[in-house]
C-alpha positions in Angstrom: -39.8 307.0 208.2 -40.0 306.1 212.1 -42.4 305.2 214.0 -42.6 305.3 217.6 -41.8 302.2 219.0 -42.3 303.8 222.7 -44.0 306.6 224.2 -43.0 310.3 223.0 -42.5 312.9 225.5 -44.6 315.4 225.3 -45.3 318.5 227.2 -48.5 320.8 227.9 -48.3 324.3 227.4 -51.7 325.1 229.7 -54.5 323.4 229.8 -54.9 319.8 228.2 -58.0 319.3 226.7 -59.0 315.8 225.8 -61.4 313.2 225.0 -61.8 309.3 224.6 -62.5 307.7 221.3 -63.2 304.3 220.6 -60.0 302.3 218.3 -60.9 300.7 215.1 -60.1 296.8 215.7 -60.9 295.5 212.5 -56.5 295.0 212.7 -54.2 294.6 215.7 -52.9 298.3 216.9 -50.1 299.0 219.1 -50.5 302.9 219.8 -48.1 305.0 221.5 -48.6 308.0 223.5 -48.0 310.9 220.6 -49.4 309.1 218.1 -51.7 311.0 215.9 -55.5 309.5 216.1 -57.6 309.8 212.4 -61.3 308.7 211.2 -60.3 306.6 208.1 -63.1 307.4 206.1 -62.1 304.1 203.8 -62.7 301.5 206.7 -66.4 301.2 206.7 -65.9 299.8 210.2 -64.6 302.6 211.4 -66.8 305.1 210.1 -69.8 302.9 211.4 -68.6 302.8 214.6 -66.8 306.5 215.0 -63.8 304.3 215.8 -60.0 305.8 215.0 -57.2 304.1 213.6 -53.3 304.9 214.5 -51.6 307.0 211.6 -48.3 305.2 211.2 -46.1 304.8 208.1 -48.3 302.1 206.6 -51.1 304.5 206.2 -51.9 306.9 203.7 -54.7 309.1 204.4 -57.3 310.1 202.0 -59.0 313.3 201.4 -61.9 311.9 203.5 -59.8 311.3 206.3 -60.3 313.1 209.8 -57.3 313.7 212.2 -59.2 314.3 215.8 -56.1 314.2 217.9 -53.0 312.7 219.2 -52.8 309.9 221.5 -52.6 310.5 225.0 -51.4 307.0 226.6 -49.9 303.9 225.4 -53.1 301.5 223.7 -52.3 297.8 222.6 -55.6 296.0 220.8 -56.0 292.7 219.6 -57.6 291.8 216.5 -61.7 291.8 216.6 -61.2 293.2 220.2 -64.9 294.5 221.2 -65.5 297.8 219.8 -66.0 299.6 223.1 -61.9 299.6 223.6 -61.0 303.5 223.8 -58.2 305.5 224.2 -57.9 308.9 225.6 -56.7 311.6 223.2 -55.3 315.1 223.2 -57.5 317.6 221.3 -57.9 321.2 219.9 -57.2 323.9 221.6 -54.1 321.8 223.4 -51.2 323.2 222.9 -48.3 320.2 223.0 -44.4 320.1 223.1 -42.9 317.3 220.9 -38.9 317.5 221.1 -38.0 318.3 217.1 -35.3 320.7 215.3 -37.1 320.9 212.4 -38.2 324.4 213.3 -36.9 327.7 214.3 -38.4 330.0 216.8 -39.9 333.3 215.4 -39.4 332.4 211.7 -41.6 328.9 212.0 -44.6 330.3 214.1 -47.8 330.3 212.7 -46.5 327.7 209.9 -48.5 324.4 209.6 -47.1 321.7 211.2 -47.7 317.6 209.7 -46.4 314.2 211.0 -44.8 312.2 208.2 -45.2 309.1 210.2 -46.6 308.7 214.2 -43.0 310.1 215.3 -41.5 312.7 212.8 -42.6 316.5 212.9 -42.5 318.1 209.1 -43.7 321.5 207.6 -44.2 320.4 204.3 -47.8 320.0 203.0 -47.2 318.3 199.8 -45.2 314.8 200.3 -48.2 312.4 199.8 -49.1 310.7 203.3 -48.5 313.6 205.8 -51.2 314.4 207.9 -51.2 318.1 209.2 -51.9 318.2 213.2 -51.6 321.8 213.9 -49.7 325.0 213.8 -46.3 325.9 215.8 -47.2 328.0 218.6 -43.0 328.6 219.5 -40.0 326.7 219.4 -38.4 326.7 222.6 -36.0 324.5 224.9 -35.5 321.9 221.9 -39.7 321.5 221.8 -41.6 322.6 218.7 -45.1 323.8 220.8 -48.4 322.8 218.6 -51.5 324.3 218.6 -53.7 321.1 217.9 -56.1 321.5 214.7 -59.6 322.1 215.3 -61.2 317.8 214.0 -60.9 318.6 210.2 -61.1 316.6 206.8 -57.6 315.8 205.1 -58.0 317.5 201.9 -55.2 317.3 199.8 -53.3 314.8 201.7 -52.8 312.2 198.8 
């Protein structure tokens, strides 16, 4: 597993629809642009608050989980930071670019698409701690083009 240590290039096919969300700060959070954003539904702070943690490595998402979208700029947050820090994120129906060669063009469209960590693209469903983020739309130019997930609950993730 990697996680970004930078911003990840992405690219919008269309129109980018987005939203701000407030960042769980419970815990110190570096978040890069790309970065998937998820309700963890076993932080009572964070479901009191509707505030969204990073998925990186270090977290394993529950079937309670919520992935609302990926990160749309760069976020650092201290520890106990005041709850009104927010980051704007990209969001279904967005359609994004993230530079991969995990999938092929033709054969992988329509196939589910997870992140096995805040950097890597997968298509497997069933390795405990990916967190599906959409469907491929096309593969083209060395980007794999997702159609964001409609906000959803992680069943099945652990």
């Amino acid at each position: 597993m990697a996680d970004l240590t930078a911003a990840q290039e992405l690219r919008v096919w269309g129109e980018a629809f987005t939203e701000r969300y407030k960042i769980e700060t419970t815990a110190a959070h570096t978040i890069y642009k790309g970065t998937p954003m998820v309700m963890d539904h076993s932080n009572a702070v964070s479901v009191a608050v509707g505030s969204l943690v990073p998925f990186v490595a270090a977290f394993v998402p529950q079937v309670t989980d919520v992935f609302l979208g990926i990160a749309a700029e760069d976020k650092a947050v201290a520890a106990a930071q005041v709850h009104d820090t927010d980051i704007e994120c990209y969001v279904w129906p967005t359609i994004l670019g993230f530079k991969s060669t995990v999938f092929t063009n033709g054969a992988s469209n329509g196939m589910a698409v997870y992140k096995d960590d805040s950097n890597i693209l997968v298509g497997v469903a069933s390795i405990v701690g990916n967190i599906r983020i959409g469907d491929v739309w096309r593969v083209e130019d060395g980007y794999c083009w997702v159609k964001l997930a409609e906000t959803f609950i992680q069943a099945g993730s652990v």
